[in-house]
MIMARDO-948390 format. One line per 5 residues: number of its first residue (from 1); their letters; for each residue z, x, y of C-alpha. Coordinates in steps of 0.5 Angstrom, whole numbers, padded with zeros to 4 digits, always signed. Example, Ala and Ser with C-alpha at 12.3 -4.5 7.8 and 13.67 -1.06 7.14 Angstrom:
BEGIN
1> AS> +0016/+0025/-0009  +0014/+0027/-0002
This chain:
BEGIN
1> XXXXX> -0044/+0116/+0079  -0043/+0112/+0086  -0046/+0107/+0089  -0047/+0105/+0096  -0048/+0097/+0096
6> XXXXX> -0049/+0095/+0103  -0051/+0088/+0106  -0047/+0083/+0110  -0049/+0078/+0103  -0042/+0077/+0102
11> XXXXX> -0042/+0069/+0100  -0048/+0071/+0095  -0042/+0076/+0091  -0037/+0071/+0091  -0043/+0066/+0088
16> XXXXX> -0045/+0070/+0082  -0038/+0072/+0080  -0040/+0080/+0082  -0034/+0085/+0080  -0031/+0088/+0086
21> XXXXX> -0028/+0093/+0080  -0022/+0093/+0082  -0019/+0097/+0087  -0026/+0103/+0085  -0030/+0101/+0091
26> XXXXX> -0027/+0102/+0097  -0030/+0098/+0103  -0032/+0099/+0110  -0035/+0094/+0116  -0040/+0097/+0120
31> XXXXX> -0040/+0094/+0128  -0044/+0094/+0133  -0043/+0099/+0138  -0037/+0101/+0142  -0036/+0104/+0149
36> XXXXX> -0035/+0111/+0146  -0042/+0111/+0143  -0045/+0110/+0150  -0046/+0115/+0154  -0046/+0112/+0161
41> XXXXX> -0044/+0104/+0159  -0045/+0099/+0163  -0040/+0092/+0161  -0045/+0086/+0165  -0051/+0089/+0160
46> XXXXX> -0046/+0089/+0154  -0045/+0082/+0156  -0052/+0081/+0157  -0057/+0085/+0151  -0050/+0084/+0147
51> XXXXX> -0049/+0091/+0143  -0054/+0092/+0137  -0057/+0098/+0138  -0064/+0095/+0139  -0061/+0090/+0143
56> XXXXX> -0057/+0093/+0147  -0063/+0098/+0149  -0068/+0093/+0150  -0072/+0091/+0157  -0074/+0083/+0153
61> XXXXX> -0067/+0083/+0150  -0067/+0076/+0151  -0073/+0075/+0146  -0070/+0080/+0142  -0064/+0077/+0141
66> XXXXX> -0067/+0069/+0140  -0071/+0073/+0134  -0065/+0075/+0131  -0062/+0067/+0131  -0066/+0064/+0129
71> XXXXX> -0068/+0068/+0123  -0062/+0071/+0121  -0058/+0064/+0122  -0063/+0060/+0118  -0064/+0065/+0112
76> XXXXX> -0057/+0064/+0111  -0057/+0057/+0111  -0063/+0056/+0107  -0059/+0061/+0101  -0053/+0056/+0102
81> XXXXX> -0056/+0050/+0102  -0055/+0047/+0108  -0063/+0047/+0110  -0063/+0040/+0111  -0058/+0040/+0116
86> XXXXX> -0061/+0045/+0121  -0061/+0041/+0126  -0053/+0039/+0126  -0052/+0047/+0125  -0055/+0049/+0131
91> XXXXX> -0051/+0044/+0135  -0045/+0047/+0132  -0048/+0054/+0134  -0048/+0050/+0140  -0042/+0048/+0142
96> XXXXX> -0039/+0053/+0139  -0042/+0059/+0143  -0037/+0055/+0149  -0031/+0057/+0145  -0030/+0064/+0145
101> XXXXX> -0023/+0066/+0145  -0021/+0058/+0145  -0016/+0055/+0140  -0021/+0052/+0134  -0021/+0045/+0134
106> XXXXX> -0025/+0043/+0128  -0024/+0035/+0130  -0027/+0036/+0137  -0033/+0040/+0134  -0034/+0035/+0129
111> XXXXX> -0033/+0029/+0134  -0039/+0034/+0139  -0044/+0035/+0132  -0043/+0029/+0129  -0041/+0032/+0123
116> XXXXX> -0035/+0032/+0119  -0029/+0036/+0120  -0030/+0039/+0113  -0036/+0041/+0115  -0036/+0044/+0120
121> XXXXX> -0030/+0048/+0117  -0035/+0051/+0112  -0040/+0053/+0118  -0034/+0057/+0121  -0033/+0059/+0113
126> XXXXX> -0040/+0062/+0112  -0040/+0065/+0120  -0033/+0069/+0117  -0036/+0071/+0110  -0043/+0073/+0114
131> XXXXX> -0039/+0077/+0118  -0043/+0074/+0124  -0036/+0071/+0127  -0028/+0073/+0126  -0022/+0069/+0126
136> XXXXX> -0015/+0071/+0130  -0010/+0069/+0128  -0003/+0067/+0131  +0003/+0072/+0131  +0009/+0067/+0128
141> XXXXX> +0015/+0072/+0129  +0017/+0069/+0136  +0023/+0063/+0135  +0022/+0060/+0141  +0018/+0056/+0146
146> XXXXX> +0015/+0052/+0141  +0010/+0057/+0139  +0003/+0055/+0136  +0003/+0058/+0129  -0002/+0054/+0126
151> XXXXX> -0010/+0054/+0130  -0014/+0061/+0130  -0018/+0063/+0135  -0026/+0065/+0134  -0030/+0070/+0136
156> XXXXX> -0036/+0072/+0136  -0038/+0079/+0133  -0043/+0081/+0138  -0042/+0078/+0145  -0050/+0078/+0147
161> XXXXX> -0050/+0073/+0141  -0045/+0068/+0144  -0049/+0068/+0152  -0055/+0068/+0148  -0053/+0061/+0144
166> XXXXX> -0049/+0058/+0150  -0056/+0060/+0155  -0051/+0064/+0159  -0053/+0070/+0163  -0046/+0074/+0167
171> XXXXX> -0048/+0076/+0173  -0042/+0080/+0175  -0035/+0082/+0173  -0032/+0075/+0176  -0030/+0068/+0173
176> XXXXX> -0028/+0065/+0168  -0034/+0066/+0164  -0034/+0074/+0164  -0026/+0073/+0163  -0028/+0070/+0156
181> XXXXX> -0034/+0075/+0154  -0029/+0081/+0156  -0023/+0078/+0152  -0028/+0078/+0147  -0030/+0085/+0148
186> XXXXX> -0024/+0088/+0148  -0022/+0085/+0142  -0028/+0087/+0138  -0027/+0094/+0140  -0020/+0093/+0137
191> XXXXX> -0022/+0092/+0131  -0027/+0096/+0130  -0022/+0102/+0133  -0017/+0100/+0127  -0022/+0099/+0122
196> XXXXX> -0027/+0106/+0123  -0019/+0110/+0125  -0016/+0107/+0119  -0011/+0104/+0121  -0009/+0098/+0118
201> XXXXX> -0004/+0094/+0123  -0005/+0088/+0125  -0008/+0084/+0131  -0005/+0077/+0133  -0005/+0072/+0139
206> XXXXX> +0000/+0069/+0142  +0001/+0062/+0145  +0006/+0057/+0147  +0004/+0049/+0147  +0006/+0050/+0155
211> XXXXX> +0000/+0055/+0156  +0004/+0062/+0156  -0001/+0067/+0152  +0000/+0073/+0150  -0009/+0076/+0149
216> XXXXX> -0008/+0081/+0142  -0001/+0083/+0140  -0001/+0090/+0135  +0003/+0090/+0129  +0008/+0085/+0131
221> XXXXX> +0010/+0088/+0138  +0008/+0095/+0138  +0004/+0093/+0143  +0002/+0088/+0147  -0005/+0087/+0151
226> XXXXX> -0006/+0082/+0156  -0014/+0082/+0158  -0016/+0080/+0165  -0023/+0081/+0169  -0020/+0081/+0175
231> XXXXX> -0019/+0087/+0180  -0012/+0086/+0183  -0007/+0084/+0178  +0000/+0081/+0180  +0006/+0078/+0177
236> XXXXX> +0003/+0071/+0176  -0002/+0074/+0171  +0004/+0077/+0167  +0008/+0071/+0166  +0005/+0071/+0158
241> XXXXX> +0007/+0077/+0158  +0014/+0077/+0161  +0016/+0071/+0156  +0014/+0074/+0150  +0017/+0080/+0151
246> XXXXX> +0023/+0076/+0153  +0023/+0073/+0146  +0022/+0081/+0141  +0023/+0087/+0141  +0016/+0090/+0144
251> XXXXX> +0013/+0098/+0145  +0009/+0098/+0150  +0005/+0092/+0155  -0001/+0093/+0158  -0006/+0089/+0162
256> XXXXX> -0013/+0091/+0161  -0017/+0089/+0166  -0022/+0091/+0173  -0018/+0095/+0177  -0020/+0101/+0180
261> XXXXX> -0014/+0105/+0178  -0008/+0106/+0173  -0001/+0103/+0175  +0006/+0100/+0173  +0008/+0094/+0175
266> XXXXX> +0016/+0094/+0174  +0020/+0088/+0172  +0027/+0086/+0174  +0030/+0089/+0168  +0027/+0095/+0168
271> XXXXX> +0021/+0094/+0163  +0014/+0097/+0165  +0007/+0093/+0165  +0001/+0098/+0166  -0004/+0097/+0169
276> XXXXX> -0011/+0100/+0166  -0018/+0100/+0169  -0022/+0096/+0162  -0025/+0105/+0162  -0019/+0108/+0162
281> XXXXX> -0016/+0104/+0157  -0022/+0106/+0153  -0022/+0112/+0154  -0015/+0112/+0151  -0016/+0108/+0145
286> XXXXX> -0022/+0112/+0141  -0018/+0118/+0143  -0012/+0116/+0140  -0008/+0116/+0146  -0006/+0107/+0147
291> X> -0005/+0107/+0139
């Protein structure tokens, strides 16, 4: 006999005690939906509607998506106890909704909520075992520059859920702001490429305590990917690049970003960085041609 347990109730499992069976039940994650499943995509809508089905598709995405916050987030604190707390929740919600793609300081948000950092690690904890969230953890490989090995970042598991808590609407492709809904974009996209292709490589950031960054490494260096929503990339955008790869022997370096068309920028020693407009590096991703 097979069986097919599905639900996102991850925390209710651990609390029972539930046998996983040991190696028999194989496990799949199911994400939103991707570039390649939208015939005609349109990035400002993704950042806007998010990219649920529903949402996505939905001329009142914005009722949508409150509905879905406050139902969904409140069942699950209510099932973890924490429905005396709803108040501090939904200021941590808050505050974390501006920190997509930042270093997670719990000291910070704990000073911002008014709670403890012990709480504030178990309000990340059950937005991880909810699946709403995800930790990115630092590449620890590189021996110099001081890097930072300790503090993960975080991101949201669908874009349209970060705009909607931070009352944010992205107008165009330009700023900080759509910078940081595009990190995020391309990192979903990653990990939902490496978990329905099975690839099982891993995915880091990089970051020196000067502010040299490295967006997503793959599998310690195969590949190096800097995300930028501008649309005229130059050497100043590459710096985290060129330092990391300076350090480690790396494949191949890309920026993904919103240039019309592909290019090689080529260093002083020979080294190539290629240019991907954020369609054509998709392109190549789900067809199996970047990894």
């Amino acid at each position: 006999m097979k069986f097919l347990l599905c639900g996102s109730s991850a925390r209710k499992l651990k609390r029972e005690h539930a046998n996983m069976l040991g190696g028999r039940a194989w496990r799949y994650e199911l994400y939103p939906l991707v570039y390649k499943e939208i015939p005609d995509f349109d990035l400002l809508r993704a950042f806007n509607h998010g990219l649920l089905p529903n949402h996505y598709l939905s001329s009142d995405y914005k009722k949508s998506l409150n509905s879905y916050i406050i139902n969904y987030f409140k069942e699950e604190i209510q099932a973890e106890g924490y429905d005396r707390n709803l108040s501090n929740f939904s200021r941590f919600l808050d505050a974390v909704s501006f920190q997509i793609g930042e270093l997670v300081n719990f000291t910070n948000i704990s000073s911002d909520c008014g709670v403890s950092s012990r709480t504030i690690k178990e309000y990340y904890q059950i937005l991880t075992d909810t699946f709403l969230g995800y930790y990115l953890y630092p590449f620890v490989n590189s021996p110099g520059r001081n890097s930072i090995i300790s503090a993960p970042k975080f991101y949201f598991f669908d874009i349209g859920l970060g705009n909607s808590l931070s009352k944010q609407y992205i107008s165009q492709l330009k700023g900080p702001v759509a910078g940081k809904n595009f990190e995020n974009f391309i990192f979903m996209e990653l990990k939902a490429f490496n978990s329905y292709f099975e690839k099982y490589l891993e995915i880091n950031f990089w970051r020196t305590k000067s502010g040299l960054e490295v967006d997503f490494i793959i599998n310690k260096g195969q590949l190096l990917i800097e995300t930028k929503i501008s649309g005229n990339i130059n050497k100043n955008d590459l710096k985290g690049l060129i330092a990391l790869a300076s350090e480690i022997k790396t494949g191949k370096m890309l920026v993904v970003c919103n240039e019309k068309r592909k290019r090689i920028i080529t260093l002083d020693d020979s080294k190539e960085i290629f240019i991907y407009p954020w369609r054509e590096f998709l392109d190549g991703l789900w067809n199996n041609k970047i990894i």
